[in-house]
C-alpha positions as CSV (number, residue, x, y, z in Angstrom):
1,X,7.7,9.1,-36.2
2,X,8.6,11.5,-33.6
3,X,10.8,14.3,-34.4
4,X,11.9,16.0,-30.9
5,X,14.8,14.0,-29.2
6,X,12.5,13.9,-26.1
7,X,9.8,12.2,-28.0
8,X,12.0,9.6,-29.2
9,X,12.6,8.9,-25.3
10,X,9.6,8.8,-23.9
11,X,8.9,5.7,-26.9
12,X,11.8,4.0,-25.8
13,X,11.2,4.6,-22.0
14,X,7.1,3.5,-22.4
15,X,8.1,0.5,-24.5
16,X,10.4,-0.8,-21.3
17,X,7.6,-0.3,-18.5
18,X,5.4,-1.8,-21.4
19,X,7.6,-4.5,-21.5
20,X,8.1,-4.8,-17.8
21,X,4.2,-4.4,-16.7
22,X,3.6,-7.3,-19.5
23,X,6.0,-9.6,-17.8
24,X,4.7,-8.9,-14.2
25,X,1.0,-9.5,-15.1
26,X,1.8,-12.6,-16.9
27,X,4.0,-14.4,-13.9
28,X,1.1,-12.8,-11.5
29,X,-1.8,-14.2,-13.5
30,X,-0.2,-17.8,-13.9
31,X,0.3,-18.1,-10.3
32,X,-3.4,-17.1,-9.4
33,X,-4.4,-19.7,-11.8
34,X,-3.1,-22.4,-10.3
35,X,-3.9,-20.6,-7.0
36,X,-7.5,-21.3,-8.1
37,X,-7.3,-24.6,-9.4
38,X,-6.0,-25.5,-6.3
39,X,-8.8,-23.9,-4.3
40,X,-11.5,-25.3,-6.8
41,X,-10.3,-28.9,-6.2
42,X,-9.8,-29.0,-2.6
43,X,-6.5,-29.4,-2.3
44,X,-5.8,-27.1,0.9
45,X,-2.1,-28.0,2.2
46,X,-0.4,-27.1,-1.6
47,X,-3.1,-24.1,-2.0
48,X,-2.0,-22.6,1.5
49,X,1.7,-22.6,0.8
50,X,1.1,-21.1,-3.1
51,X,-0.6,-18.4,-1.5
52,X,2.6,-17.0,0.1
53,X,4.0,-16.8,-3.6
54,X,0.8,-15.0,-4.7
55,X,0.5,-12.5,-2.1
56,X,4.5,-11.7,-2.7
57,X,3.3,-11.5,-6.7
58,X,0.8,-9.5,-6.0
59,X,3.0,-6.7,-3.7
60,X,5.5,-6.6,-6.9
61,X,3.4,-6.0,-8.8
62,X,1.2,-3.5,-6.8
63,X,5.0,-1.7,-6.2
64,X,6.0,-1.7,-9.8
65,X,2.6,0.4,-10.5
66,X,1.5,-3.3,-12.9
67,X,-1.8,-3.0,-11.1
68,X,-3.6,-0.6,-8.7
69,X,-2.8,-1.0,-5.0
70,X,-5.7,-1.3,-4.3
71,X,-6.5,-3.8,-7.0
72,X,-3.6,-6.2,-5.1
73,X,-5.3,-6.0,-1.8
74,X,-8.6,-6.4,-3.1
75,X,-7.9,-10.2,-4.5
76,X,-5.4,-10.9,-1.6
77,X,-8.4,-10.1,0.8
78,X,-10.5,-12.3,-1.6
79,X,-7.9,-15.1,-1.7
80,X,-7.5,-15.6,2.1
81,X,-11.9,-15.9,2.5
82,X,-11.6,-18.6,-0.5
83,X,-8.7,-20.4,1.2
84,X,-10.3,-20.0,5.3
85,X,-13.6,-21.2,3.5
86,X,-11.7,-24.0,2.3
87,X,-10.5,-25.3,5.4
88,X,-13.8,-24.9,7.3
89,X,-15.2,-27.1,5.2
């Protein structure tokens, strides 16, 4: 147990972002998901309009510091070649 008042902040203070980060991932990596499901069974109309929600997800959670900013524009950039590739064919 932490004995210095500021000690027992930071706990509390990590234990929210914990919280918070936990809760961000988990709505982010439910909507890729079905993002992919979508993708994988050819489904283009429904898979382009999920997207918006995904790339929305995916700036939240790049903002909140949840992921790495760089992590969110990687699989946004990914994404859009699955879903172009996808209506090509």
């Amino acid at each position: 147990m932490p004995v210095h008042k500021s000690a027992v902040k930071r706990i509390r203070t990590s234990q929210k972002k914990h919280a918070r980060n936990l809760a961000i991932q988990s709505e982010l990596k439910t909507v890729l998901k079905k993002l992919d499901g979508l993708i994988s069974s050819n489904k283009a109309d429904q898979a382009k309009e999920l997207i918006q929600q995904a790339m929305v997800k995916l700036d939240i959670a790049a903002s909140k510091g949840a992921i790495h900013k760089k992590r969110a524009s990687r699989k946004k950039s990914r994404l859009t070649k699955k879903l172009n590739k996808l209506k090509t064919a």
